[in-house]
C-alpha positions as CSV (number, residue, x, y, z in Angstrom):
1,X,12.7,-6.0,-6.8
2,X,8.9,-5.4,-5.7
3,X,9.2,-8.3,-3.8
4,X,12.5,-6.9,-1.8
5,X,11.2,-3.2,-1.5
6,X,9.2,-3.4,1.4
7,X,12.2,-5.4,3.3
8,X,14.8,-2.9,1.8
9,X,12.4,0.5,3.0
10,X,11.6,-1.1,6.3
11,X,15.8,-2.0,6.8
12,X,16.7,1.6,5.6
13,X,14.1,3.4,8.5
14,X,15.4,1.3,11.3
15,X,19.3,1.7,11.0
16,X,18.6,5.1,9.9
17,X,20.6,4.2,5.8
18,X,18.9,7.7,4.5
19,X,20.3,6.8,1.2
20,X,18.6,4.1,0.4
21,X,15.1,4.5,2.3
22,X,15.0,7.9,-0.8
23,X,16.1,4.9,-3.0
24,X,12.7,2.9,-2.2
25,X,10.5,5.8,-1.7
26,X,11.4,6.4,-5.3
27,X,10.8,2.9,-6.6
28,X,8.0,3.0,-4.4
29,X,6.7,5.9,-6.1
30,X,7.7,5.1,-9.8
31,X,5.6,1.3,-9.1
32,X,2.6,2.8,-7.1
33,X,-0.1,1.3,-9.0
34,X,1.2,-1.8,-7.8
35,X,-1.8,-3.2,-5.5
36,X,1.0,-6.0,-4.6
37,X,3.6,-3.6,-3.0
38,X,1.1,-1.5,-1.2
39,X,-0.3,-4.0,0.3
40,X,3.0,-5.3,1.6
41,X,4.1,-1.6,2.5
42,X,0.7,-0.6,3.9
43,X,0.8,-3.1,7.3
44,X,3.7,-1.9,8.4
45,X,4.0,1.8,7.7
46,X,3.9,4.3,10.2
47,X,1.8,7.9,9.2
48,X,5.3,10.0,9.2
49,X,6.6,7.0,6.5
50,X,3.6,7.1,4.6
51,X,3.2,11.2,4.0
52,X,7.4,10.8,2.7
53,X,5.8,8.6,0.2
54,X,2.7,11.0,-0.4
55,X,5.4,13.8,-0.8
56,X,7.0,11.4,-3.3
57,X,3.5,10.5,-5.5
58,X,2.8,13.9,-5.7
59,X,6.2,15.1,-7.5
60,X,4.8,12.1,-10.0
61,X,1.5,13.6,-10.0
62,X,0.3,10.2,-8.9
63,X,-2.9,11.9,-7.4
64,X,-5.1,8.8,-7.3
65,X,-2.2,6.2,-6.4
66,X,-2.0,8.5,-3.2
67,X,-6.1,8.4,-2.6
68,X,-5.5,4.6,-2.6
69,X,-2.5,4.6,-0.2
70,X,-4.1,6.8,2.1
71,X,-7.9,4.7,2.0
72,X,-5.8,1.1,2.3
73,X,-3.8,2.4,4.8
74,X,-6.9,3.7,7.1
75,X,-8.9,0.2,5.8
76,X,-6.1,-2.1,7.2
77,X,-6.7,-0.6,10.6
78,X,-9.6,1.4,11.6
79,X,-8.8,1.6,15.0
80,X,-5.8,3.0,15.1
81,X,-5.4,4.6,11.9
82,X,-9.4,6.1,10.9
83,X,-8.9,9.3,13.0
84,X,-5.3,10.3,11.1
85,X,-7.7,10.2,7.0
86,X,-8.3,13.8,7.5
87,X,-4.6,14.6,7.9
88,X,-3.6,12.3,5.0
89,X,-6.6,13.5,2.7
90,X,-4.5,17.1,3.5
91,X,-1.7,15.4,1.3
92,X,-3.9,13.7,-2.0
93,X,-6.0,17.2,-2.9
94,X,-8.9,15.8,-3.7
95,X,-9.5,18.6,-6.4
96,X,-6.7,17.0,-7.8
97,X,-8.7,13.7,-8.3
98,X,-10.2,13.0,-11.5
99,X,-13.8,13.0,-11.5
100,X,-14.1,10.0,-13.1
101,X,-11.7,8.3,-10.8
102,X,-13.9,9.3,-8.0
103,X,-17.1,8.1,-9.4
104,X,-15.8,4.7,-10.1
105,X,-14.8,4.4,-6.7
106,X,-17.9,5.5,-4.9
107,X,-19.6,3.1,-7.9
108,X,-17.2,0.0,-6.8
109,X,-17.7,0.9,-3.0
110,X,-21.8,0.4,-4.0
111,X,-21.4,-2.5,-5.8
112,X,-19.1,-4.5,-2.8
113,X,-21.3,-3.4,-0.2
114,X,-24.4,-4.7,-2.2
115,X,-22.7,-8.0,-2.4
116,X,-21.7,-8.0,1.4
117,X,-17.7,-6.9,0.8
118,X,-18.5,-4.9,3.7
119,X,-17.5,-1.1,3.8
C-alpha cells in the first residue's frame, strides 16, 4: 500500500474522487514517519495538498512528522517553495515541538554540514 499511496492521492486530486483523496490523507497521516512515502509524496505536492495533510498530522498530534513534511518539502525546492516555510511553520506550532526533537535536529543539521551534506 505505501508504494500505491502516492499514485492513488495524486489520481484522487486530479479527477476530483474526494472520497478517496480523505482515504490517502488518512493513511498518509496514520504512516507519516515513513521517510519512504514522503519522499514520494513531497515532489509532487502542491502547498494547498500539503496543509490538508498538515490538517490531518495534527488531529494525530504528529507534531514533528509535520516539521519534517514541511522542511523536505521546502528542501526539495528552494526556489519555488523557500518563500511559502513561514506559512507552513503557521501549521506545525513549533511550541508544539519537543525540545529534544529540535535539538537533535539543529545537532544532525551541524554534524551534515561539517561533513559537506550541505545545508
Amino acid at each position: 500500500p505505501i508504494s500505491n499511496v502516492s499514485s492513488c492521492f495524486e489520481m484522487s486530486i486530479r479527477i476530483g474522487f474526494d472520497s478517496l483523496k480523505i482515504k490517502c490523507i488518512n493513511f498518509i497521516a496514520v504512516n507519516s514517519s515513513n521517510k519512504v512515502l514522503r519522499e514520494e509524496l513531497i515532489s509532487w505536492l502542491s502547498i494547498k495538498d500539503l496543509q490538508m495533510i498538515l490538517e490531518e498530522l495534527k488531529n494525530y498530534s504528529k507534531y514533528e512528522e509535520m516539521f519534517y513534511f514541511v522542511v523536505e518539502w521546502v528542501e526539495s525546492d528552494k526556489v519555488e517553495r523557500e518563500s511559502k516555510l513561514l506559512e507552513l511553520l503557521d501549521y506545525v506550532s513549533i511550541t508544539s515541538l519537543n525540545w529534544k526533537f529540535l535539538h537533535e535536529v539543529v545537532t544532525e543539521r551541524k554534524k551534515n554540514e561539517e561533513k559537506g551534506g550541505g545545508a
